[in-house]
N, C-alpha and C positions, 0 to 999 in steps of 0.2 A: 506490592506497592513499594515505588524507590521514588525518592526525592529526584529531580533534575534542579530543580531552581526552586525562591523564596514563592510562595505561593505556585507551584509546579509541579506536579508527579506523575509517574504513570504507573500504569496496573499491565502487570501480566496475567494476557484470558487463559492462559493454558492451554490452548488448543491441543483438541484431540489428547487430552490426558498429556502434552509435551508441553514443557516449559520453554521462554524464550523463542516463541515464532512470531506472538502478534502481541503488540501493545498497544494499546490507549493510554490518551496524553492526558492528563487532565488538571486543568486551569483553574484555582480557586481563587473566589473576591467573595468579599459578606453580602452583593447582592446578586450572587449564582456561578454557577461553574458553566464551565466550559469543558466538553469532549471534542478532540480531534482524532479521529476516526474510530468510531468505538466498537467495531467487530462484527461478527456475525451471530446469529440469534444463538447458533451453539454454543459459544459464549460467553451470554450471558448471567448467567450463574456465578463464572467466575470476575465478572464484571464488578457483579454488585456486590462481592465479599470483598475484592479490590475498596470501593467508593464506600462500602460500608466501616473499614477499617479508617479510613479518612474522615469517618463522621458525617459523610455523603449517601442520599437518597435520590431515587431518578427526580424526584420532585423538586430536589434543587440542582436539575440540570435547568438552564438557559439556551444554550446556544450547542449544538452540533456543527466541528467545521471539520467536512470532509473532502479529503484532497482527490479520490476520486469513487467512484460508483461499483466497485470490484466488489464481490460480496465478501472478503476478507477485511473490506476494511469498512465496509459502509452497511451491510447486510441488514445489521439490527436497528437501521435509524427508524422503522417504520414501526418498527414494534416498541422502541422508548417510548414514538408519538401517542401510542395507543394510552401510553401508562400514564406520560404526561404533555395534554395537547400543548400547553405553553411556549415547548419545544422549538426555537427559530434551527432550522437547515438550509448553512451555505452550503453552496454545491457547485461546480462548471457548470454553466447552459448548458453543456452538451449531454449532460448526464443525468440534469433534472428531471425531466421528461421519464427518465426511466426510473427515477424514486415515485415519480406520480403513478407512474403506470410501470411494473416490473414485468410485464410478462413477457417481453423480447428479451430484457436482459436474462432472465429465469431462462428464457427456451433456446439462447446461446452458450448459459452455461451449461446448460445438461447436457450438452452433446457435449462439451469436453468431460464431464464428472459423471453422466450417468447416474447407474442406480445408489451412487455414493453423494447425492445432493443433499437427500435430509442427514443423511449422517456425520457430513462436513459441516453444513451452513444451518440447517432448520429449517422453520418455514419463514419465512421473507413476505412483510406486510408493506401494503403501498403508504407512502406518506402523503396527509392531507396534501393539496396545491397550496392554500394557502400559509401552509408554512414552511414553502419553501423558497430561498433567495438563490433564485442566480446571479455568480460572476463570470464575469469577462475576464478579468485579470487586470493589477490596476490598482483595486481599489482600496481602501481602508477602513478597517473593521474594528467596532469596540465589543469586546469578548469578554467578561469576567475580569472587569476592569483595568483592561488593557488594551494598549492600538495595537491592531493586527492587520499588516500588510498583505495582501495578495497578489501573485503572480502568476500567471498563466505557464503548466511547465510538464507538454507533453511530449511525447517520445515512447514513454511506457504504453500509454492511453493517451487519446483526442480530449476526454474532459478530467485532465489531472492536471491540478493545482499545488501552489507551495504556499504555505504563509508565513512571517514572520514576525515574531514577539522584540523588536529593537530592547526594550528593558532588558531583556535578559541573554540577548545575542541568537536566541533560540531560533533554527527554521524547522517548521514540520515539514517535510519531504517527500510524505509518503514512500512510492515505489520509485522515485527519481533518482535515487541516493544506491540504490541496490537493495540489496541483502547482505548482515551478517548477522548470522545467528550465536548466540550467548558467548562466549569467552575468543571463539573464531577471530581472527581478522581476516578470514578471505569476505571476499565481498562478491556479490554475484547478480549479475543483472537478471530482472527478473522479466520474458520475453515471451508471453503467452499473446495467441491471437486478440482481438486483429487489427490493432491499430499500431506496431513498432515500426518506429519511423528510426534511424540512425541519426542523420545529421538534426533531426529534430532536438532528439534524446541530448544530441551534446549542447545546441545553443540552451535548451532548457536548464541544464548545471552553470554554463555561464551567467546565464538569469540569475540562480541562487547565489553563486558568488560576487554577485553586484552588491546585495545584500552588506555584504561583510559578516557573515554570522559568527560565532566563536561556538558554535555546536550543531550537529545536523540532529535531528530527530528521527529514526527509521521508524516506520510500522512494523519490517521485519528486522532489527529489533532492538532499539533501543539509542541513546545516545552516542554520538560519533565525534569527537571533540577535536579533530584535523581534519575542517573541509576541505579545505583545500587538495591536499593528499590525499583524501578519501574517493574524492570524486574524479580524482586522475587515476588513482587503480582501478576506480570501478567503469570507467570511460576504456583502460586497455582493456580488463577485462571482455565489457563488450564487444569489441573490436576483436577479440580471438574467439570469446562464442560464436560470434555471427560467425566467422571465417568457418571454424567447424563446421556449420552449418550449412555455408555454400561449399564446402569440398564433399559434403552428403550429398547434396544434391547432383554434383556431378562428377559421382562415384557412380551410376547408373544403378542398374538392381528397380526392384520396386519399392512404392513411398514406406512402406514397413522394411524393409529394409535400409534405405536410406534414413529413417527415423532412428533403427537401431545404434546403427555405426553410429550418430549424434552423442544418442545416450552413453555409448561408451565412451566416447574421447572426454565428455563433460565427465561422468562418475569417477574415470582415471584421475583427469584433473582434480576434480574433489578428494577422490583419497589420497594423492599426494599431499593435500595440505590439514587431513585433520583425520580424526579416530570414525569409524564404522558410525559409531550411535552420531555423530557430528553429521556425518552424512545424512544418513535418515533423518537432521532436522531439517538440512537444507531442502531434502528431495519434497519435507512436507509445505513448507513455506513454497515452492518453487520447484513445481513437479516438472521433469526434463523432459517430457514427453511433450508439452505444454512449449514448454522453452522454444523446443524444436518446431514445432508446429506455427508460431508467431516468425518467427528467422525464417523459413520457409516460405512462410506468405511473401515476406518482403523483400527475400531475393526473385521472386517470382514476379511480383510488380514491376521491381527495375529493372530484369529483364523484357517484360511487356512494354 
């Protein structure tokens, strides 16, 4: 549990026994909290010792605002509903559908994770229809006594959203912002199939910066208090993953081999900027194999 702002904090789930991969934000007012993207069912454990130290129960959760439907960051919305229907879920239209009904999104991510599904995420419960809202982007939300703006802001994924707390300059970002994991300043775009788009990804950080915020919030991990700068490294960054990933591509060999070479030029890059175990959290937040396979689709598109 770490403070961001006057009624603000978040919780680290610990995923997979590491610290600093995945956060929930969490919003307090005396009539209910607010969670913006509160993890996946694995953990939940560390959720509730998070909320429990706050003096929080699921029963004074109100409102879930999740920026997008990834089971790293939305996973467990279906099984809060279970514990407490009162539960309102913003979401993208695009991704509501798959809260309602999870089985396509279940059966897209198991072929990237396989037999390590229950042992990353859990098991993954559908959320009632009627409590869930979609946006468009647009529009204005009141959360645990606060106005929260929403913005439509993909690139990462087709139904990823940003919102923004003006009170406290705060934007939640989810995967828009990148990744950096705990003391790190590398930042690393996170580039898993199948929806990265490039020029999308970049008007959606201009979106954020319209804002004006004075802090970004990551899910991977935690508070970024130079947008501005933040999201110009993580903008070149992309801009040399992808590249990696079109010089894969037409280094010829077959697609496990061209996946290879990927992973090596990214891991190089990673260990030039940080310790071994630093690695291993990014590769967990942000498996390269995954990275490569999203960059891959999308040079493959534009050349189609």
């Amino acid at each position: 549990m770490t403070d961001l702002a006057d009624g603000m904090r978040y919780v680290d789930l610990d995923f997979q026994g590491v610290p600093s991969v995945i956060a929930t934000a969490v919003l307090e007012a005396p009539g209910g909290v607010a969670l913006v993207d509160p993890g996946p069912p694995s953990c939940l454990p560390a959720l509730r010792r998070g909320l429990d130290q706050m003096g929080v129960g699921i029963r004074d959760i109100r409102t879930l605002l999740l920026t997008h439907i990834h089971l790293d960051h939305a996973g467990a919305s279906g099984t809060l509903l279970r514990e407490n229907p009162d539960i309102v879920v913003h979401v993208h239209e695009r991704g509501a559908k798959h809260l309602i009904d999870p089985s396509k999104l279940l059966e897209s991510a198991s072929r990237l994770y396989g037999d390590q599904m229950e042992q990353l995420w859990g098991r993954i419960e559908p959320v009632p229809a009627g409590s869930v809202r979609p946006l468009a982007g647009g529009e204005r939300l009141e959360a645990a006594g606060r106005t929260i703006d929403v913005a439509y802001t993909p690139g990462h994924a087709w139904h990823h959203v940003s919102y923004f707390d003006a009170s406290s300059g705060m934007a939640f970002v989810g995967d828009t912002a990148g990744v950096r994991i705990g003391t790190s300043t590398f930042i690393m775009p996170p580039t898993p199939p199948p929806d990265i788009e490039l020029d999308t990804w970049r008007a959606s950080t201009a979106r954020i910066l319209e804002w004006r915020p004075e802090t970004l919030f990551l899910t991977h991990f935690g508070p970024s208090v130079s947008p501005a700068a933040h999201l110009h490294e993580m903008l070149e960054r992309l801009d040399r993953v992808a590249g990696y990933a079109r010089a894969a591509l037409r280094s010829g060999g077959t697609d496990t081999e061209q996946a290879g070479a990927f992973q090596r030029d990214m891991r190089a890059e990673l260990q030039r900027h940080m310790a071994p175990a630093a690695v291993r959290s990014y590769e967990l937040a942000v498996p390269l194999d995954h990275c490569y396979l999203g960059l891959a689709r999308y040079w493959r598109k534009q050349a189609a």
